[in-house]
C-alpha positions in Angstrom: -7.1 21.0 16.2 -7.3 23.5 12.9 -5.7 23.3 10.1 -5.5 25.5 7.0 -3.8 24.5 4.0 -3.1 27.3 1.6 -3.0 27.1 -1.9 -1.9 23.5 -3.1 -2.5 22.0 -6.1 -5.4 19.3 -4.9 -4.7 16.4 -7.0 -8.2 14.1 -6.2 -9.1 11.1 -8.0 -12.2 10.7 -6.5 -13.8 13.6 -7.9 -11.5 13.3 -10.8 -10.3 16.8 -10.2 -7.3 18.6 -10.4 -6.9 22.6 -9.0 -5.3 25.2 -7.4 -7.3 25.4 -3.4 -7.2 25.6 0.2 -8.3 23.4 2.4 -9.9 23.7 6.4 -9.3 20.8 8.9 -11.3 21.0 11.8 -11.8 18.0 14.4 -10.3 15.2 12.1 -13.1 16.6 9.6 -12.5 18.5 5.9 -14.8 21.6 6.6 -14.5 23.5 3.8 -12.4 23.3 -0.1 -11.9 26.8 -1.1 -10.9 27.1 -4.9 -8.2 29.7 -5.9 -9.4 33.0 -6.1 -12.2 32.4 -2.8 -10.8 33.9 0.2 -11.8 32.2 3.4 -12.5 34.7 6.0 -10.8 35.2 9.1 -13.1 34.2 11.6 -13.6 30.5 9.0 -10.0 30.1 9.6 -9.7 31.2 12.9 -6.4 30.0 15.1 -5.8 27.3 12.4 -2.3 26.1 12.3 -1.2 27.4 8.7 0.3 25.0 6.2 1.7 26.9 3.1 1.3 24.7 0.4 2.2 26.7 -2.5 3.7 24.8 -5.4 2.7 21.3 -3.5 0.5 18.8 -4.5 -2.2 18.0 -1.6 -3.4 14.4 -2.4 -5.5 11.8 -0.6 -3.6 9.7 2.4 -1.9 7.0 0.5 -2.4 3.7 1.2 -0.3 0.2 1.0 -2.8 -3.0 0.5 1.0 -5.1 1.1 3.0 -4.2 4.0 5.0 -6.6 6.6 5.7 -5.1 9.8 7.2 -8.6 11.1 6.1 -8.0 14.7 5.0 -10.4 16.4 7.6 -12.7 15.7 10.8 -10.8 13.9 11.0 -7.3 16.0 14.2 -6.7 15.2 13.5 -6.4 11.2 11.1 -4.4 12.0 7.8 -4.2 14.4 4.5 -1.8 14.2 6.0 1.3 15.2 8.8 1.5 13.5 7.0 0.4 10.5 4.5 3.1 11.3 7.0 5.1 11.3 8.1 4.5 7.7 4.8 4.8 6.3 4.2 7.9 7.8 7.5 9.4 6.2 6.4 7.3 2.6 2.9 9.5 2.8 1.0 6.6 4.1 -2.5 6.4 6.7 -3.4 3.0 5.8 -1.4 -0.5 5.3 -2.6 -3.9 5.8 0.1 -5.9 7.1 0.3 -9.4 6.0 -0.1 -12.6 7.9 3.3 -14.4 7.6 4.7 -13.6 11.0 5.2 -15.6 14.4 2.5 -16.1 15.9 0.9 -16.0 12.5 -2.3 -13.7 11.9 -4.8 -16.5 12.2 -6.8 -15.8 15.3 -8.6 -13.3 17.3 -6.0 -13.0 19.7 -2.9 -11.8 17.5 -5.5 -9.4 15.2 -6.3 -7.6 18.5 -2.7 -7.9 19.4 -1.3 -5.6 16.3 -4.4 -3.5 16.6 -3.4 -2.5 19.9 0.0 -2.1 19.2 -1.1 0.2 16.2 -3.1 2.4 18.5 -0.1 3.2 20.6 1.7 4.4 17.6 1.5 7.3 15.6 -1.4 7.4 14.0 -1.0 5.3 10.9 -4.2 3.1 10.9 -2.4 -0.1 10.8 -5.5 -3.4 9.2 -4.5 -6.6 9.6 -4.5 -9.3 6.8 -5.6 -12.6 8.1 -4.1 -16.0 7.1 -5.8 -18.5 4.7 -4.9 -21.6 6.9 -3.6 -22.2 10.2 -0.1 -21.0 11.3 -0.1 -20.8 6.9 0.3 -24.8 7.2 -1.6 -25.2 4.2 -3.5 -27.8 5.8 -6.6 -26.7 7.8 -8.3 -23.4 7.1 -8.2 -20.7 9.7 -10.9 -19.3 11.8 -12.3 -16.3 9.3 -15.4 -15.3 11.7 -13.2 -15.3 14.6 -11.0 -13.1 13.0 -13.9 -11.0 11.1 -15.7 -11.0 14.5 -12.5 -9.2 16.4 -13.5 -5.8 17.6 -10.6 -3.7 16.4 -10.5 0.3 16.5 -9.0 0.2 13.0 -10.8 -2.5 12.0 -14.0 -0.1 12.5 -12.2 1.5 8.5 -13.8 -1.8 6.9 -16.4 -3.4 9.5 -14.3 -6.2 9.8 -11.8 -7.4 12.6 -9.3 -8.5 9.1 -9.4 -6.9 5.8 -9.3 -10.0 3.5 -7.4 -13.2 3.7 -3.8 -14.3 2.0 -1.2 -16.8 2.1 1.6 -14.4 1.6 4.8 -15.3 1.9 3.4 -19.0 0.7 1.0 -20.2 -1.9 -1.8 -22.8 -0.8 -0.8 -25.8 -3.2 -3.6 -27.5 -2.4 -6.2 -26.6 -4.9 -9.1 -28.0 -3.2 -8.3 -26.2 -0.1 -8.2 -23.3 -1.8 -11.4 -23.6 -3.2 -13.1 -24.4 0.2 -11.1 -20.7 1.5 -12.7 -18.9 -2.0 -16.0 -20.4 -1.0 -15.9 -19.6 2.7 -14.7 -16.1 1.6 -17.2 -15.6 -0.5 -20.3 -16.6 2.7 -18.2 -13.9 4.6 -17.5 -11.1 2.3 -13.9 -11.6 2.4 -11.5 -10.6 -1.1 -9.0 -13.6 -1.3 -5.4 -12.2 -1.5 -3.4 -14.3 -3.8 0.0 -14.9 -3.3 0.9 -16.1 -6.5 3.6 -18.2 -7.1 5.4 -19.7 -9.6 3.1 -16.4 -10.7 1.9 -17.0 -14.2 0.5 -21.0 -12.8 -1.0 -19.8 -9.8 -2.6 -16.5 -11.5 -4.3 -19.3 -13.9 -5.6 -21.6 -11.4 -6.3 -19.2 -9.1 -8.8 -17.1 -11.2 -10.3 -20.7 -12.7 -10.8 -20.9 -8.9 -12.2 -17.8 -7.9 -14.9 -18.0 -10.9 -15.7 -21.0 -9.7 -16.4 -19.7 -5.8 -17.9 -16.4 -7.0 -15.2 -14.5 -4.7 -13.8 -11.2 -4.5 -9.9 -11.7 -6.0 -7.0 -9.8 -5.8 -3.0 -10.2 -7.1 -0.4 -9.2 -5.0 2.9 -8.3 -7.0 2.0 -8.9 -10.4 5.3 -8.8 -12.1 4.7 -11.0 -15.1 3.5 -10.4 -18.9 1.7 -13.6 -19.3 -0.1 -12.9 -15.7 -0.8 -9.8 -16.8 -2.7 -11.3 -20.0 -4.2 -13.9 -17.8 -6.1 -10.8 -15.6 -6.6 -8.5 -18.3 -8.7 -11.2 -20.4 -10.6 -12.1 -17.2 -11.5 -8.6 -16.4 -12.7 -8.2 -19.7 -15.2 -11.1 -19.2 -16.4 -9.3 -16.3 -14.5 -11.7 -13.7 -14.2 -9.8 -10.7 -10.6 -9.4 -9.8 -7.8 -6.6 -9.3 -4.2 -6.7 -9.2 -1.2 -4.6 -7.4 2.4 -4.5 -8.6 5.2 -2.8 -7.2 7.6 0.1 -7.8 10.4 -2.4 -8.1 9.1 -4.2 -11.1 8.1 -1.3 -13.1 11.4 0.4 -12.7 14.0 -2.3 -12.4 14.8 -5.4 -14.5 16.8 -8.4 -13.7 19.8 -7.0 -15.7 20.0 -4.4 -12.9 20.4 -7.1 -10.5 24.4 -8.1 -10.3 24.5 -9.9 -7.4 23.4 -7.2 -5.4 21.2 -8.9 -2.5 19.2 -5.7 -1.6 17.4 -6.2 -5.4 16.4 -9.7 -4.6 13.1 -10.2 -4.0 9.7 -12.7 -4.3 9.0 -12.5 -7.3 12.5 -11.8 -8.8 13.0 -9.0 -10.6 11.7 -9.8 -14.4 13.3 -9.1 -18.3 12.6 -5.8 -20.1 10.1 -6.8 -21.9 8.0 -7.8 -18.7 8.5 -4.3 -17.2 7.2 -2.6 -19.9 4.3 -4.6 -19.2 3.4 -3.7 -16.0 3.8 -0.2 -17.0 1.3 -0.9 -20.0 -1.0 -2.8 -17.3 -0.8 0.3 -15.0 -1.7 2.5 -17.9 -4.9 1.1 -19.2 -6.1 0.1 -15.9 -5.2 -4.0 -15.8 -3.0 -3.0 -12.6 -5.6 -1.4 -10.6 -3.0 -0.8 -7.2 0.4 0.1 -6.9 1.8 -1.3 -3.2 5.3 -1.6 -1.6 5.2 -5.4 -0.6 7.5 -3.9 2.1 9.9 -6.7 3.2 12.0 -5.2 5.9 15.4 -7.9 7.1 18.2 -7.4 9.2 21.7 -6.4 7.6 23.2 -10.1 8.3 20.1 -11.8 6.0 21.1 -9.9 3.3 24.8 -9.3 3.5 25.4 -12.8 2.3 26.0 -13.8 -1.0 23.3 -13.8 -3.4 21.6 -17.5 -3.2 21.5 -17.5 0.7 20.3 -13.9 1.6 16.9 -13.8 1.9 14.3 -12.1 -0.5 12.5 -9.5 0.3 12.9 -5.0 -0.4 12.0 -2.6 1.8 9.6 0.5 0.0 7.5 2.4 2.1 9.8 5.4 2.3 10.5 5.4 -1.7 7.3 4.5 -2.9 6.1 7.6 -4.3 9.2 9.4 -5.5 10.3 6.0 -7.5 6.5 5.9 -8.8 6.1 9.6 -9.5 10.0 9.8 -11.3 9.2 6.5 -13.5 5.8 6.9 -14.6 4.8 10.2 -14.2 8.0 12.0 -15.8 8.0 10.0 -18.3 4.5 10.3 -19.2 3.5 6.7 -18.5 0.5 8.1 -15.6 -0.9 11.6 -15.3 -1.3 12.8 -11.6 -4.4 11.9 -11.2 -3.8 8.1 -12.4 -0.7 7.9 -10.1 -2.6 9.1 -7.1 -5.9 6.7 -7.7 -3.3 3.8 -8.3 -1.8 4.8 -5.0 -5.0 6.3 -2.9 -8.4 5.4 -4.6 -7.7 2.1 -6.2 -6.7 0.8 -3.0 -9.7 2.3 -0.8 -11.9 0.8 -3.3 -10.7 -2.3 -3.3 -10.3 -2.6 0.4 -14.1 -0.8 0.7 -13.4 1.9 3.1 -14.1 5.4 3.1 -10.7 7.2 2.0 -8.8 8.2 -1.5 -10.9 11.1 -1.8 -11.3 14.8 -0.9 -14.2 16.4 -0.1 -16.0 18.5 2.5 -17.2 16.4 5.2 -14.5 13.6 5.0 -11.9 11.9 7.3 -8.9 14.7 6.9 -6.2 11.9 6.0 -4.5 13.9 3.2 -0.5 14.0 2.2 1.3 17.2 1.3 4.3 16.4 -1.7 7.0 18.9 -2.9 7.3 17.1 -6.5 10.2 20.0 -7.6 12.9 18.4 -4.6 15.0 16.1 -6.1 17.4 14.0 -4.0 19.4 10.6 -3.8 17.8 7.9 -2.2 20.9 7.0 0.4 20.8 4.5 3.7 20.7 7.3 6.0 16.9 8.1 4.5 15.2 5.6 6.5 13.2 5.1 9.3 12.7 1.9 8.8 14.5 -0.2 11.1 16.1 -2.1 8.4 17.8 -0.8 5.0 17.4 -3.3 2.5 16.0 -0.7 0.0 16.5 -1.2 -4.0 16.5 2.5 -5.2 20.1 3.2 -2.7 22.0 5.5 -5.2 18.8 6.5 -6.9 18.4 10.0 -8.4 14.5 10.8 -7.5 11.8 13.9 -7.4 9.4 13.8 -4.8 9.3 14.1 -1.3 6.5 14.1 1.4 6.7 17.0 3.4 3.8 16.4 5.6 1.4 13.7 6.2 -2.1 14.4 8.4 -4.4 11.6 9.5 -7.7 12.4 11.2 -6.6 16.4 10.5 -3.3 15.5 12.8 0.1 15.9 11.7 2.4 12.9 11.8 5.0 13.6 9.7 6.5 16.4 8.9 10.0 16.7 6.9 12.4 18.4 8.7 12.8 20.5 5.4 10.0 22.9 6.1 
């Protein structure tokens, strides 16, 4: 299949570039990036489908480093096509989904499972996160090269049957063990994927830790401002270690909570003063990724009162327009930073080939109409499950088409 996509604004961290161009798709492959003012030729574009993207930004596929897609285990919160689904419609070609469900993701058998599910959905390229011990006991550590070892068509994105190993959902307590996964990880190649919490005590340990093993580290959900001080010092001494947050911590605070269950969540929404933090850390570059931790449940976990429903939000469908209306209209991230914290940062940290646009690479790209604004309601969803944050939110931003391997597969009924 062809595709030509006329006249967007190209917004592409990985050159560090910003411009009016067109793009040609053929065979999954960019083939050429014409800047405005160069006219491809007829016979260049041939019987291209035409994708008029005037006044859009094009950007590299986004991707989500924290996603749970519950199946196996919890298919009725949500399972890997529906959540497929979502992240097509949220401007997503990659998520890793973590490891907490039932079977849990700690053998060759349930990695190749969700990779075949994956295949048979939409196209989203769909990497599994494996677990740090077995069934997340904290007791015994799982099989790594098993799991590394699992021949997965996604997994072909980073050489690896998993994309790194995490807890999430739990925190391994016992420090030892947790040294023995950081040194293991470390033989394998494998970044560690800290769950932390209580946050600001794990992020401490865990980084004494991770010094200690020589490993690869990474936060999920960084919410604090202590935390934040804790990886911004060790970056500075030149520990190697990134950190995500999510949209929910840099545009909520736990005054907006009253009671309402859909805005509880693992870590809890924080003060004020802590989400002007993370904005601060996503600014100068402490906060490297910006993911959804999308945590889909069923109406009757949430429609409880407040200290029995269950934590967790979904965001793979509001991701960008919360991100783009909090930091970017407000002048917290240019473009560019927004789309490496959402694209790049995250390709770089997993070590695959994406968050970038250039002539001769995989066509995963996501077309954005930043003028529509619109409120953020329950119907919006294609998630299976609704418990979204941002419902009744005013936001700009709205993917109008997302194309993986130069095929469409989704496109807003808008256009």
């Amino acid at each position: 299949m062809r595709l030509f996509i006329n006249n967007g604004l190209i917004v592409d961290p990985g050159s560090g570039s910003e411009y009016i161009g067109s793009i040609l798709i053929e065979d999954g492959i960019i083939k050429e990036i014409a800047p405005e003012g160069a006219v491809l030729s007829r016979s260049e574009v041939g019987e291209a489908f035409v994708i008029d993207a005037a006044g859009k930004w094009v950007v590299p596929g986004l991707i989500d480093l924290h996603v749970h897609f519950r199946e196996p285990g919890y298919e009725y919160k949500e399972d890997v096509h529906s959540g497929s689904r979502s992240a097509a419609k949220g401007g997503f070609s990659v998520v890793c989904c973590m490891p907490n469900t039932n079977p849990v993701i700690d053998s060759s058998k349930v990695v190749r499972w969700i990779d075949q599910r994956a295949l048979n959905g939409n196209g989203v390229q769909v990497l599994s996160m494996g677990a740090v011990t077995k069934g997340q006991q904290g007791e015994e550590l799982a099989d790594y090269e098993a799991m590394i070892g699992t021949e997965t068509v996604f997994g072909r994105l980073t050489g690896k049957g998993i994309c790194g190993i995490s807890e999430d959902g739990k925190t391994v307590e016992d420090r030892e063990l947790m040294l023995a996964a950081m040194i293991k990880a470390k033989e394998l190649g494998l970044t560690v994927y800290s769950h932390a919490e209580p946050e600001m005590e794990i992020v401490k340990r865990d980084l004494l830790l991770a010094e200690k093993a020589g490993c690869r580290l990474h936060f999920c959900h960084i919410s604090e401002k202590e935390s934040i001080r804790l990886i911004r010092e060790a970056k500075q001494r030149g520990q190697n270690v990134t950190a995500e947050t999510a949209p929910h911590y840099f545009a909520l605070s736990s005054s907006d909570v009253k009671g309402n269950t859909n805005k509880k969540m693992n870590p809890p929404l924080r003060s004020i003063e802590d989400m002007e933090a993370v904005k601060e850390a996503l600014k100068d570059g402490t906060l490297d990724a910006i993911a959804t931790d999308h945590a889909p449940h069923h109406i009757r976990e949430k429609n409880l009162p407040y200290e029995q429903a269950l934590n967790g939000v979904i965001g793979l469908e509001t991701s960008f327009p919360v991100s783009y209306s909090r930091l970017v209209q407000t002048g917290v991230l240019t473009p560019l930073e927004l789309i490496s914290k959402m694209s790049t940062e995250p390709a770089r940290i997993l070590g695959i080939d994406r968050g970038s646009i250039r002539i001769g690479g995989q066509a995963d790209l996501t077309i954005i109409d930043t003028q529509s604004e619109y409120e953020i309601g329950p119907g919006h969803f294609l998630s299976k499950s609704l418990n979204s944050p941002f419902i009744g939110e005013k936001v700009n931003g709205e993917i109008i088409y997302t194309i993986i391997g130069g095929r469409i597969v989704w496109k807003s009924p808008k256009y």
